[in-house]
N, C-alpha and C positions, 0 to 999 in steps of 0.2 A: 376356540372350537376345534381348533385341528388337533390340538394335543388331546381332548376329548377325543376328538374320532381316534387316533390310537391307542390309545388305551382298551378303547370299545370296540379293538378289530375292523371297524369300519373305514377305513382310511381308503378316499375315491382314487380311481383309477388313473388320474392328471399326473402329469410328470411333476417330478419333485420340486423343477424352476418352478413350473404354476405354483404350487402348495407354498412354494417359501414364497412368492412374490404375493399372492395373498394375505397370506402371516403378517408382512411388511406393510401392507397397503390396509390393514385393520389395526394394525400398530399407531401408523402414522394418523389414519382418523381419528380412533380413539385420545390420540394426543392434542392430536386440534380442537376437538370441541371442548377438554380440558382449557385451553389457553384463555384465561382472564386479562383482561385490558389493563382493567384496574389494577387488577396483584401486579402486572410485568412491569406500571410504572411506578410503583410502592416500590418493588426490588430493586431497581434501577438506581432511582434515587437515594436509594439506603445505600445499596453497593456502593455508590460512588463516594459519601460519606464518609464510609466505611474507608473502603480505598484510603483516603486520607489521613484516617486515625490512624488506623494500623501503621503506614508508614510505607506501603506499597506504590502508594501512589505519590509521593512527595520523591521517593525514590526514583521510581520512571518520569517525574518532569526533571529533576537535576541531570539524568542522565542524557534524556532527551535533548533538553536544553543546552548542554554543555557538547553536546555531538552536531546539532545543528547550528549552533552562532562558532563553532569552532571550525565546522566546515565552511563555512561563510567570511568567517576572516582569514582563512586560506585561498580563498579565490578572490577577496578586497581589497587583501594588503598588499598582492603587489601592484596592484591598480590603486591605489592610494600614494601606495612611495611614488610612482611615477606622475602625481600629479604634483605632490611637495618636491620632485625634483625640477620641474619644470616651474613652480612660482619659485626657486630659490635661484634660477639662472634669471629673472625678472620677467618669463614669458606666461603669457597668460594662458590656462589650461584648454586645450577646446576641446570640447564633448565630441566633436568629430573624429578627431586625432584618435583619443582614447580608445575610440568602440571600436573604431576601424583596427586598434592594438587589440583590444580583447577581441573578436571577432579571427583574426589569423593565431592566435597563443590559442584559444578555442576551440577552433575545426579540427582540428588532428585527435584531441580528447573526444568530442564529440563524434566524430567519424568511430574511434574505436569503442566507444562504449557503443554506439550501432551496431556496429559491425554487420553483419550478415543478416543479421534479424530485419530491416528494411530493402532485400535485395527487388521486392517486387511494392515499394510503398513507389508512391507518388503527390505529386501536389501540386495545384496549380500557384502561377505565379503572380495573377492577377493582383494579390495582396503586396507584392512586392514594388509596385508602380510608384506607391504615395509613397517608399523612402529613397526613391532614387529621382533624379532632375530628367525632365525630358531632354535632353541632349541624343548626338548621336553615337556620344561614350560610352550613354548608358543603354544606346538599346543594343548597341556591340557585347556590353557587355553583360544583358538579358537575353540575349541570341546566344550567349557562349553558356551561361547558364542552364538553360535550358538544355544542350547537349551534354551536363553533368548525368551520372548516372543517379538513378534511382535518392542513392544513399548522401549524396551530395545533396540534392534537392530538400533532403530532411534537413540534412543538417547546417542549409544557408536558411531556412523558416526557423530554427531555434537561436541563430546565430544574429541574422539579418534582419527578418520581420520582429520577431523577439528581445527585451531585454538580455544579452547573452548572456550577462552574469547571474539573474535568476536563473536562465536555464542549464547551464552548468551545477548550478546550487540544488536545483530541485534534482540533478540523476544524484548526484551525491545523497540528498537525504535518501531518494527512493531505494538507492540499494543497502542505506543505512537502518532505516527505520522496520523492515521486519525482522529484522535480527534484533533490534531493542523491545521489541511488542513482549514478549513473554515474561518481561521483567514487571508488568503490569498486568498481564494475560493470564500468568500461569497458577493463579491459588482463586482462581473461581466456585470451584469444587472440593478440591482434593482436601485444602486445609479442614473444612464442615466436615468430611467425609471421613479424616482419621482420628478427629476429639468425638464423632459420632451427634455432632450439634443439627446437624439438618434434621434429625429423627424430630424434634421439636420443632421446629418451620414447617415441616410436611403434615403438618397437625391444624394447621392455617391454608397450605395451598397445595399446590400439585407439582409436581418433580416439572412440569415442563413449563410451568411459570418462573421458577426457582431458576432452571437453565437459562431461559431466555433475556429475562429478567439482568440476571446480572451478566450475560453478552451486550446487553443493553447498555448495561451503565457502564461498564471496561472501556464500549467501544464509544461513547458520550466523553468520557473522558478522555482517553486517547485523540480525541477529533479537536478537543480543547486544548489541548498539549499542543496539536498539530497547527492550530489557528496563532496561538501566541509565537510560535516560533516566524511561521510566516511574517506575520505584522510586522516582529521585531527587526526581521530582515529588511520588512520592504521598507520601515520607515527610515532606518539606517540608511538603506540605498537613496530612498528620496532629500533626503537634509543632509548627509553625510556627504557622499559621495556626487550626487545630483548630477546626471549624466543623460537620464531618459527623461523622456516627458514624463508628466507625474498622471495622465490615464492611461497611456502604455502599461507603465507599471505597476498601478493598481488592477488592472484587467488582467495583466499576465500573473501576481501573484494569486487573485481569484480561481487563475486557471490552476494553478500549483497545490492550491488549498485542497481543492474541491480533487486531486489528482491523488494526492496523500489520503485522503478521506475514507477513498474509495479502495484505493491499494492495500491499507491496514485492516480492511474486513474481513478479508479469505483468513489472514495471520490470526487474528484473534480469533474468530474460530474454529481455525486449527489447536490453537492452544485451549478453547474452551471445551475439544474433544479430550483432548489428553488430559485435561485435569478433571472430566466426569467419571476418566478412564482407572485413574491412579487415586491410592489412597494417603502419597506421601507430598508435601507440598515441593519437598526441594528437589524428589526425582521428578515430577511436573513440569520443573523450571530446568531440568538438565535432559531431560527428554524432547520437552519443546526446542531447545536452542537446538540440541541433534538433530531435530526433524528440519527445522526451517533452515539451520546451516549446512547440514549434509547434504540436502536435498541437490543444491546449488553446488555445494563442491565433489562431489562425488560426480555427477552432470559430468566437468569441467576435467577429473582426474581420470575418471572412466573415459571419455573420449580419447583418452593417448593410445588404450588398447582399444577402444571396439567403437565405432565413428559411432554409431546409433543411441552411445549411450548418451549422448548430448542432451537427447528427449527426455530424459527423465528429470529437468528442472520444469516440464512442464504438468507434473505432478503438483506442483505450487504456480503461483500467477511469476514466478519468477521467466518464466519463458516471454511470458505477454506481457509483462506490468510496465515496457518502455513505450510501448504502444499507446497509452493514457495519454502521451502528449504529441501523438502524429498528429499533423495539418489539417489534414479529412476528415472532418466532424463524423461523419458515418463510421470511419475506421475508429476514433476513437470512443467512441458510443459503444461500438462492438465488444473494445477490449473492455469497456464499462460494465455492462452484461456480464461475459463471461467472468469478469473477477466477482460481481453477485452469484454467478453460480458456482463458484469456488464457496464462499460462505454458506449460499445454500445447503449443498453437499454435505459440508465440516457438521453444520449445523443441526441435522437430520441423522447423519449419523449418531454426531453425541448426546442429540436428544434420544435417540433409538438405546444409545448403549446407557444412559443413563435412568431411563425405565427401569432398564431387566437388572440392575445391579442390585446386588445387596447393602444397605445401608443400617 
């Protein structure tokens, strides 16, 4: 209708923000009543299929797979050697010894992968009770805790209340796995869009079942990808290693799962924008990596000249996504929200920009 009214000279007196903010806001409905339940889970489950044939998907689990049980025998083996060095002197291994070694090799990593980002977190210690003996060692040394700062406090609840070597395991995947997403992410669109094959799909459903549809199925399978890596880790940790209790460890890789789940959504679609965006599948997949790597390194490179540019990894959940495993349910709730409204975002616009494209 607006474009009518100018053509027809009649174009009302609201400022231009009004006009386009309406524009957008009759965009966005018209799309919504468009979205079929049915077709987006017909899409999904084709895409995912699909995904597999092609070879896109067999591709992103060996990658995945091979980044996460690789990162995992990085932080087991020398926690491993130390237990075969200790049966080979004839002493029997104690789980106490151990954690108490991962837990000090631990803190200093953990401390810098925080860094500054928990200068104002907090946590209570009351969870820290059931791992330590009522003695008066130990309330000395819950009295001394307690006068740790801020970023200590984090990091004795991922170290102490926590399996440590899961939680060391899980910042590694976290800052691994949106940079492997596009490798799955990136030919949502773009591949249909340069053989001109959607023009047939669009003959059965509507462009905004078609987009969601197959964010749907990327991000189904990705969360599958994500679930078998955990198991494998946790059940290696449990029979392998056996160190923590086995509901410890099953609740805290739950936490881990469910953390990755939620982190991979903003990523994917970002990549599902850039690929309704582009007509080529392999600039898709070398656009996306730019985006989701630059974003974080430029952040980090920009800072040496101009302190403010730090902010700009919060352009992606890269500012917030360590935040998913703070102590404070509410804090990490929060950061759970805003990484759906990172996805929301992605996902509105490349619905929006994939309407008005030519196909």
């Amino acid at each position: 209708m607006f474009f009518l009214a100018v053509q027809r000279g009649r174009i009302c007196n609201r400022p231009c923000a009004a006009q386009l903010r309406a524009v957008v806001q009759n965009t966005v409905y018209m799309s919504l009543r468009m979205v079929n339940k049915r077709h987006i889970r017909l899409i999904s489950l084709y895409w995912i299929r699909y995904a597999v044939r092609s070879g896109a998907g067999l591709v992103f689990l060996m990658i995945a797979l091979l980044f996460g049980l690789s990162a995992a025998q990085s932080v087991v083996a020398p926690i491993e050697l130390m237990i075969a060095h200790q049966t080979e002197k004839g002493h029997t291994a104690k789980p106490d010894e151990i954690v108490a070694t991962i837990v000090r090799r631990g803190r200093p990593i953990i401390q810098w992968v925080l860094g500054s980002k928990v200068q104002h977190g907090s946590v209570s210690l009351a969870g820290m009770q059931q791992f330590q003996p009522s003695t008066q060692t130990s309330r000395t040394k819950q009295a001394g805790l307690e006068k740790r700062p801020p970023a200590d406090q984090w990091t004795s609840f991922l170290l102490d209340e926590r399996p440590a070597l899961l939680s060391v395991i899980f910042f590694i995947l976290m800052f691994g796995m949106p940079l492997l997403i596009p490798f799955i992410a990136f030919n949502q669109i773009s591949g249909d869009a340069q053989t001109l094959g959607l023009r047939y799909v669009l003959l059965r459903t509507e462009r905004v079942n078609i987009f969601l549809g197959r964010f749907l199925g990327t991000a189904i399978f990705s969360v599958l990808v994500m679930a078998l890596i955990i198991v494998t880790i946790a059940l290696y940790l449990a029979i392998k290693v056996n160190i923590y209790p086995t509901i410890l460890l099953a609740a805290w890789s739950l936490r881990g799962f469910v953390t990755l789940a939620i982190l991979i959504l903003p990523y994917i679609a970002l990549c599902s924008w850039i690929s309704a965006s582009v007509d080529s599948s392999f600039f898709s997949l070398t656009l996306s990596n730019m985006v989701i790597g630059g974003v974080l390194l430029g952040a980090y490179v920009g800072r040496l000249a101009w302190e403010p540019a730090i902010y700009l990894k919060y352009a992606l959940p890269w500012g917030l996504q360590n935040h998913l495993l703070h102590p404070e349910l509410t804090h990490s709730v929060g950061t759970a929200l805003a990484c759906l409204g990172y996805t929301a975002v992605f996902l509105l616009l490349g619905c929006r920009h994939f309407e008005k494209r030519d196909l």
